[in-house]
Structure formats: C-alpha cells, structure tokens
Chimera marker file (.cmm) of the C-alpha trace (Angstrom):
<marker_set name="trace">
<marker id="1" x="-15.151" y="-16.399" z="7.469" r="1" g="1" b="0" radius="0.5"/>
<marker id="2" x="-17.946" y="-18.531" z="8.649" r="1" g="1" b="0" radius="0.5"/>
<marker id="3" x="-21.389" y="-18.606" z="6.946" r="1" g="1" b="0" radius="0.5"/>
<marker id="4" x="-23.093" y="-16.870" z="9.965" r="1" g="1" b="0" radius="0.5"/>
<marker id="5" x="-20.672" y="-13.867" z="9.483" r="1" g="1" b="0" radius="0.5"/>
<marker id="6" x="-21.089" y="-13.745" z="5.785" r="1" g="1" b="0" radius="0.5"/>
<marker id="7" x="-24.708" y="-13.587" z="6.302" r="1" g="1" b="0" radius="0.5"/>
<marker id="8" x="-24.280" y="-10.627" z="8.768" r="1" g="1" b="0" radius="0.5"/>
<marker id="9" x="-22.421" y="-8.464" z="6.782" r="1" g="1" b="0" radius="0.5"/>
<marker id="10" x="-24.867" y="-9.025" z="3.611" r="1" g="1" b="0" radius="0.5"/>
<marker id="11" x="-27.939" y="-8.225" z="5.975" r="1" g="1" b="0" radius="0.5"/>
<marker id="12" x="-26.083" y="-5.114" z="7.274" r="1" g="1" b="0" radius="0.5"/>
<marker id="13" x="-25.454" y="-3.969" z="3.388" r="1" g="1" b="0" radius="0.5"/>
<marker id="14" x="-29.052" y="-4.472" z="2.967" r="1" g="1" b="0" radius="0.5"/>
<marker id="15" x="-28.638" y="-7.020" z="0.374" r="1" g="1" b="0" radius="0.5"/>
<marker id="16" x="-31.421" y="-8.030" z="-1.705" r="1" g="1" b="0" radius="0.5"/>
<marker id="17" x="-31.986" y="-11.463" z="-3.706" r="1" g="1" b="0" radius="0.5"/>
<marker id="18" x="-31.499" y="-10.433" z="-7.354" r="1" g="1" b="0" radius="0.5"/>
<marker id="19" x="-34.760" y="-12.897" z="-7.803" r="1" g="1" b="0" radius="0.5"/>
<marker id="20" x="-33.304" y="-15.152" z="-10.061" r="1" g="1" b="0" radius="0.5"/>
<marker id="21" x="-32.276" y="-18.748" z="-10.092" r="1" g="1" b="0" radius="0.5"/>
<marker id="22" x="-28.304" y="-17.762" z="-10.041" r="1" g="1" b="0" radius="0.5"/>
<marker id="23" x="-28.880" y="-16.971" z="-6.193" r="1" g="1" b="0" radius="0.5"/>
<marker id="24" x="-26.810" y="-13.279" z="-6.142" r="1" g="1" b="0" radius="0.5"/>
<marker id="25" x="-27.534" y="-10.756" z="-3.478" r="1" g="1" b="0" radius="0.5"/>
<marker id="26" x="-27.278" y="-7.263" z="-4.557" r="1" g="1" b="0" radius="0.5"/>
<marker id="27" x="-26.532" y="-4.363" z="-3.197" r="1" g="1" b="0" radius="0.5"/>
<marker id="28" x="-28.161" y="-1.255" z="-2.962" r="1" g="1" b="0" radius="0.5"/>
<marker id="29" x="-27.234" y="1.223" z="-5.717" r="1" g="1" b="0" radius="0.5"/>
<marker id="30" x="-24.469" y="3.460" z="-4.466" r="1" g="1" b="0" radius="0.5"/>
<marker id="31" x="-23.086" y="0.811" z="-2.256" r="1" g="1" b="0" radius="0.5"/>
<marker id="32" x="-20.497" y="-1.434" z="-2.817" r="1" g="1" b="0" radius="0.5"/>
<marker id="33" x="-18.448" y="-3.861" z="-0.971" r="1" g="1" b="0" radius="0.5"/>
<marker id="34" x="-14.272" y="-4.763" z="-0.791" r="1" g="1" b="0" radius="0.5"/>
<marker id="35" x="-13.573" y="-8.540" z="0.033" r="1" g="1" b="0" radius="0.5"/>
<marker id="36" x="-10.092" y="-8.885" z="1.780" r="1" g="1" b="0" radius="0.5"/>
<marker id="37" x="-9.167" y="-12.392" z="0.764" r="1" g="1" b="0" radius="0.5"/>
<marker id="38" x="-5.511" y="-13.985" z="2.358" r="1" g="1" b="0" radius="0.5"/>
<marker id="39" x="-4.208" y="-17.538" z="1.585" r="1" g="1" b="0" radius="0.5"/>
<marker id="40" x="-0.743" y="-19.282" z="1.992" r="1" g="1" b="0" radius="0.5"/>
<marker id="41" x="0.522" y="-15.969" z="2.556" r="1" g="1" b="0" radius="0.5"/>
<marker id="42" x="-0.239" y="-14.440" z="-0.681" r="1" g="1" b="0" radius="0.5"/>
<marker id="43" x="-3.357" y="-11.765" z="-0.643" r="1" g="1" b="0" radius="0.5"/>
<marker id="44" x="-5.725" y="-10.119" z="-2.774" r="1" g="1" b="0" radius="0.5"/>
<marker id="45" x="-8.594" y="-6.987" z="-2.337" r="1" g="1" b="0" radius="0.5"/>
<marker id="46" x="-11.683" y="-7.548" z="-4.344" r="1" g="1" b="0" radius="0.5"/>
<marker id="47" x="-12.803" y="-3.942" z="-4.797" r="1" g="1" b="0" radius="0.5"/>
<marker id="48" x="-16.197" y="-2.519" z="-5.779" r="1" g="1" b="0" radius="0.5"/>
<marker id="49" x="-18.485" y="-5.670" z="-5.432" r="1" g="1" b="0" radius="0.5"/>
<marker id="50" x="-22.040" y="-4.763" z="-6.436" r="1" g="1" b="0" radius="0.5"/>
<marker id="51" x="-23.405" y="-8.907" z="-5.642" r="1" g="1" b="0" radius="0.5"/>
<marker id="52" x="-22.486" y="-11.781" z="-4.066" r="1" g="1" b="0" radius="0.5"/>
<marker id="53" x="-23.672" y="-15.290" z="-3.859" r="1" g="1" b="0" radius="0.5"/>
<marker id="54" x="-21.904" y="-18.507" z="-1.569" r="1" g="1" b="0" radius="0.5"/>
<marker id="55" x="-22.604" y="-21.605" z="-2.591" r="1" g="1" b="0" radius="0.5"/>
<marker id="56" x="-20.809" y="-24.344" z="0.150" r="1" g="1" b="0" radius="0.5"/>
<marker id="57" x="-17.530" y="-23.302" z="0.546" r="1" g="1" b="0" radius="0.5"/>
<marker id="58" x="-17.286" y="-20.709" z="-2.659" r="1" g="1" b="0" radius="0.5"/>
<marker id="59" x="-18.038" y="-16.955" z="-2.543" r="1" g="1" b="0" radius="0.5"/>
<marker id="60" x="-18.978" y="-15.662" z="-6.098" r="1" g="1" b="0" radius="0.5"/>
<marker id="61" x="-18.249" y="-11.844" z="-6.355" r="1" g="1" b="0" radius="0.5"/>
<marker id="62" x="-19.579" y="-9.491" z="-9.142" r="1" g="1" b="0" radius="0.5"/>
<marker id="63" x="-17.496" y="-5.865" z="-9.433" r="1" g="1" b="0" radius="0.5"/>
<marker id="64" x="-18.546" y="-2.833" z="-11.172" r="1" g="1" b="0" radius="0.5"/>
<marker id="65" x="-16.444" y="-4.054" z="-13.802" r="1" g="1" b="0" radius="0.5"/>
<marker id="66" x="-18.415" y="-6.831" z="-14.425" r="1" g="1" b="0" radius="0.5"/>
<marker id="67" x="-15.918" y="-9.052" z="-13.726" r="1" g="1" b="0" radius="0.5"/>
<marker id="68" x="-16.626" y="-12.351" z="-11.924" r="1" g="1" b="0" radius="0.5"/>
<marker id="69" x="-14.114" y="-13.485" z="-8.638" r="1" g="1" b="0" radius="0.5"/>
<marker id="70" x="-14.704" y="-17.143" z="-7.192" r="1" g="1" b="0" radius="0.5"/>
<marker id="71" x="-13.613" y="-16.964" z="-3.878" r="1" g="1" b="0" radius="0.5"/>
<marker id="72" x="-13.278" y="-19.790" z="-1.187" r="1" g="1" b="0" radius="0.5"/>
<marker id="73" x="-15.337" y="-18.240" z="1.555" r="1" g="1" b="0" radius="0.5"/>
<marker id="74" x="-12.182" y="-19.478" z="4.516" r="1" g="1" b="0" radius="0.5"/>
<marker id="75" x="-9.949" y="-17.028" z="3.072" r="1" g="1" b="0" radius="0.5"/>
<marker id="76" x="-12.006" y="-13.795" z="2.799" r="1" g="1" b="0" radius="0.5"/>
<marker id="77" x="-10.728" y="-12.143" z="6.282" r="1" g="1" b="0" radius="0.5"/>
<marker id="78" x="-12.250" y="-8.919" z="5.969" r="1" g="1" b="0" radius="0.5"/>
<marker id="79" x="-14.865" y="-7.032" z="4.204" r="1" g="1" b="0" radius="0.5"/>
<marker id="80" x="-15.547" y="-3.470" z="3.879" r="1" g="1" b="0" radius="0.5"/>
<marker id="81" x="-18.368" y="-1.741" z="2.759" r="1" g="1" b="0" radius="0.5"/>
<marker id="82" x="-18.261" y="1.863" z="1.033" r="1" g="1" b="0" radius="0.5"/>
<marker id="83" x="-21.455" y="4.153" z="0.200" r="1" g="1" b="0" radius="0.5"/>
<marker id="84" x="-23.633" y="2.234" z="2.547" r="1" g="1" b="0" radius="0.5"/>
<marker id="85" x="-26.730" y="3.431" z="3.803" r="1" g="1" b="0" radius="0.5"/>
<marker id="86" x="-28.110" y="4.710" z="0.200" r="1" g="1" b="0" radius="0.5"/>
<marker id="87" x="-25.623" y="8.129" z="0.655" r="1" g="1" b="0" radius="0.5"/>
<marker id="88" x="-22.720" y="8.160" z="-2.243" r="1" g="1" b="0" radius="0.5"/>
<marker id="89" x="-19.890" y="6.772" z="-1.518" r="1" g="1" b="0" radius="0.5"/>
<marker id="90" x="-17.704" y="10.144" z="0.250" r="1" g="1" b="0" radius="0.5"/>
<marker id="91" x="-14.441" y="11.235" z="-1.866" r="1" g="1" b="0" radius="0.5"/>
<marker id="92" x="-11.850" y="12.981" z="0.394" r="1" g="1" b="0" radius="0.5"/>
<marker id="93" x="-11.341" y="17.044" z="-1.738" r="1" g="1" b="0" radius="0.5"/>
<marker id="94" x="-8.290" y="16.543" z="-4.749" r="1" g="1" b="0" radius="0.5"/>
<marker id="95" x="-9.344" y="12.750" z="-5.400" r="1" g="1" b="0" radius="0.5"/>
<marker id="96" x="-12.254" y="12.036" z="-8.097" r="1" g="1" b="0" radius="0.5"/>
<link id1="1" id2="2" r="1" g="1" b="0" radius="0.2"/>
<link id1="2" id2="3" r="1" g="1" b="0" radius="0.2"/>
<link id1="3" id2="4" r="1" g="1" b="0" radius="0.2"/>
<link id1="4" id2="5" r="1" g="1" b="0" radius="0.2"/>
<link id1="5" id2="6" r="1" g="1" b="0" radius="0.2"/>
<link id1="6" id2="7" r="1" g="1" b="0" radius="0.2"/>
<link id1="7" id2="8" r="1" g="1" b="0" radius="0.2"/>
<link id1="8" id2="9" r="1" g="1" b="0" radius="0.2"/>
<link id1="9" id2="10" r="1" g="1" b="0" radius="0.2"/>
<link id1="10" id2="11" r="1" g="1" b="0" radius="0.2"/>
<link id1="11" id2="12" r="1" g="1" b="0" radius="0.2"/>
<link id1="12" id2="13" r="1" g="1" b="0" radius="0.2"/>
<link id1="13" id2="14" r="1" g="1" b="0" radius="0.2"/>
<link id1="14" id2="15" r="1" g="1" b="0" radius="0.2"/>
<link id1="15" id2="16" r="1" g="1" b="0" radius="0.2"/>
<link id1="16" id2="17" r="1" g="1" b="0" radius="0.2"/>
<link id1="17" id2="18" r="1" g="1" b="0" radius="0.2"/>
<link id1="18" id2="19" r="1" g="1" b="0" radius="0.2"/>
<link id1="19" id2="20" r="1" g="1" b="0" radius="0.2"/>
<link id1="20" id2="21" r="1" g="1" b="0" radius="0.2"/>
<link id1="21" id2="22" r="1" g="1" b="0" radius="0.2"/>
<link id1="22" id2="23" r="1" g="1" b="0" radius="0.2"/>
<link id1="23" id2="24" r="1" g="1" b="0" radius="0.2"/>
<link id1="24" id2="25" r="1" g="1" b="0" radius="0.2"/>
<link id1="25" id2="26" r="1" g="1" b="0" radius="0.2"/>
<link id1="26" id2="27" r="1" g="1" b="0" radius="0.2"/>
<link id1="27" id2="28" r="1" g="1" b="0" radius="0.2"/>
<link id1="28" id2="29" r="1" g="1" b="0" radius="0.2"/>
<link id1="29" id2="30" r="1" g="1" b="0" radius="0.2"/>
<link id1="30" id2="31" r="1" g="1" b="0" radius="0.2"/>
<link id1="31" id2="32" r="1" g="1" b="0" radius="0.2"/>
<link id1="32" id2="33" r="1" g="1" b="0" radius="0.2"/>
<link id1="33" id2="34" r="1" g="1" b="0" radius="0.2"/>
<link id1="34" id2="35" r="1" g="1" b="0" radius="0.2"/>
<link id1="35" id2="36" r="1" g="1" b="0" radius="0.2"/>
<link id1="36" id2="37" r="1" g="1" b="0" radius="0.2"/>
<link id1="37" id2="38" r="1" g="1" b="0" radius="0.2"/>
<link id1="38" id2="39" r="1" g="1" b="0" radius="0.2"/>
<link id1="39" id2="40" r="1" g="1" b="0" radius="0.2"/>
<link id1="40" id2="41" r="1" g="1" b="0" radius="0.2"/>
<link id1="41" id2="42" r="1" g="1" b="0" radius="0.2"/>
<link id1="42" id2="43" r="1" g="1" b="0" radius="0.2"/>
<link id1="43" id2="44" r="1" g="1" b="0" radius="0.2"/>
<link id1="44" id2="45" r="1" g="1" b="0" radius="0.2"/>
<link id1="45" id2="46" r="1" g="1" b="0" radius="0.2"/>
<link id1="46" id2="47" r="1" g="1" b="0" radius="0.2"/>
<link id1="47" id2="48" r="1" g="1" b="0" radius="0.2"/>
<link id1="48" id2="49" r="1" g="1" b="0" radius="0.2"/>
<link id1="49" id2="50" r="1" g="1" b="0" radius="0.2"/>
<link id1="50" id2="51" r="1" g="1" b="0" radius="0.2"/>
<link id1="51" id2="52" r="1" g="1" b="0" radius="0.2"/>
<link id1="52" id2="53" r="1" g="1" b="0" radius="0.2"/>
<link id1="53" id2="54" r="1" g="1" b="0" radius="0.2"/>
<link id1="54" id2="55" r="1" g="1" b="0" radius="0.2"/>
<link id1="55" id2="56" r="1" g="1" b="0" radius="0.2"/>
<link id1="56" id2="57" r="1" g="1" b="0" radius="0.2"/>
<link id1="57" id2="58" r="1" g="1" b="0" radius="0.2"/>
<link id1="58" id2="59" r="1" g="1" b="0" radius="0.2"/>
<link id1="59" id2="60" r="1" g="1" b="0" radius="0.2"/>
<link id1="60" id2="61" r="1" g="1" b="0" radius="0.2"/>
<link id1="61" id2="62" r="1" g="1" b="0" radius="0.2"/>
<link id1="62" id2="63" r="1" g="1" b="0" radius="0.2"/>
<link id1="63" id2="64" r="1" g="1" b="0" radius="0.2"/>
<link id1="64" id2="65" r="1" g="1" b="0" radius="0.2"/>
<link id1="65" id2="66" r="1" g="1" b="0" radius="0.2"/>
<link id1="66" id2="67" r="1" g="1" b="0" radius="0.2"/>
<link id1="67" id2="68" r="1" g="1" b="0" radius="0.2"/>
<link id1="68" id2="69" r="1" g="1" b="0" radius="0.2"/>
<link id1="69" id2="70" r="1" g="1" b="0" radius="0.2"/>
<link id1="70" id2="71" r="1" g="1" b="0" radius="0.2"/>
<link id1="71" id2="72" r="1" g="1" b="0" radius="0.2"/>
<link id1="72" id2="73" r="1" g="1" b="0" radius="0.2"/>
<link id1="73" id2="74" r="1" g="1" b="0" radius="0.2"/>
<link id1="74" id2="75" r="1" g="1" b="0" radius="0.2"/>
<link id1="75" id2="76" r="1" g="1" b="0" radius="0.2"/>
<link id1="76" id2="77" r="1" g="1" b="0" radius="0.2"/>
<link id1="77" id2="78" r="1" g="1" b="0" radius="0.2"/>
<link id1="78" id2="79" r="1" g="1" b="0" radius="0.2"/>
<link id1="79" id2="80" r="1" g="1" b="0" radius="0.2"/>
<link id1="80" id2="81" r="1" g="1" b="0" radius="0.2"/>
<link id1="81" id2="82" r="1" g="1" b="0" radius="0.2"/>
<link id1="82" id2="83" r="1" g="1" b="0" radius="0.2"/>
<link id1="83" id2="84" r="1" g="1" b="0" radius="0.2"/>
<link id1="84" id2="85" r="1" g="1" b="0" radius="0.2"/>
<link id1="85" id2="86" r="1" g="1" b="0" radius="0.2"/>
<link id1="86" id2="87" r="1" g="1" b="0" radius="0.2"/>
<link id1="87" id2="88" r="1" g="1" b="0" radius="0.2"/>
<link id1="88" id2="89" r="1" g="1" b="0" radius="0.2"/>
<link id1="89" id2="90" r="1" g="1" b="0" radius="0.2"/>
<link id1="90" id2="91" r="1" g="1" b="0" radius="0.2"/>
<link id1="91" id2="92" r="1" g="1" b="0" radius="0.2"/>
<link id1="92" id2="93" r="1" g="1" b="0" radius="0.2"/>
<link id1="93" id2="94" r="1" g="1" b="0" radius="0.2"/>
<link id1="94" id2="95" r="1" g="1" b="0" radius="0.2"/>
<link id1="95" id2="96" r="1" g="1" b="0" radius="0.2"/>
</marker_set>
C-alpha cells in the first residue's frame, strides 16, 4: 500500500491527530478499522484498530485491546473499516 492510499483511507475514517508527539491518528469513537496484512505467503487480519501512525516504511496499529502491531506498510493489502460514520458498528440478529 502506498503512502497516498494510506492517507486516503485515514481521511475517509475521519482520523484525527491524537495531538501528541507519538504522531497516532485516531479514530472516531465507534469506529474501528481491520488491516489485511500478506507477506511471503503467510497472512494476518489486524482487527479492531482504534489509531494508527506510519512512520517510513512501518505502520504502527493500536487495537481495542491495547495491543500494539508494527506493520511494514508494503504488505497491508486491504483495509476495512467497521462503525464508520459515527453510527455503531451493525451486528447481524443471534451474534453479540
């Protein structure tokens, strides 16, 4: 993933600067992000990313969890973004 279409998908979350000197973007409460990440044919799903923050070729990603992922930014494919908009994220009826 290029810088450009990191940037893209952070402006559509509505990412904010978290105004400090670590340099995350976070997102909006209720919204959360899923970085699809692929490399020598081995892949992983990030899931429930509240911030993010790229610095050269590294993606740092925050979860819910509180759990920090280092990322290089190349191998994130995909990203997909869940509760966007400020609505709650939408549970299909039987799944909580």
């Amino acid at each position: 993933m290029t810088p450009e279409h990191f940037d893209a998908i952070l402006k559509n979350a509505l990412a904010k600067s978290d105004g400090e000197k670590n340099g995350f973007s976070v997102l909006p409460e209720g919204t959360t992000l899923t970085l699809y990440v692929a490399h020598d044919g081995a892949s992983l799903a990030v899931p429930k990313v509240e911030a993010v923050r790229s610095d050269g070729e590294l993606v740092f990603a925050k979860t819910q969890k509180k759990e920090t992922y280092t990322l290089a930014r190349s191998d994130v494919f995909a990203v997909s973004m869940e509760g966007g908009g400020g609505s709650p994220v939408r549970r299909a009826p039987g799944f909580g």
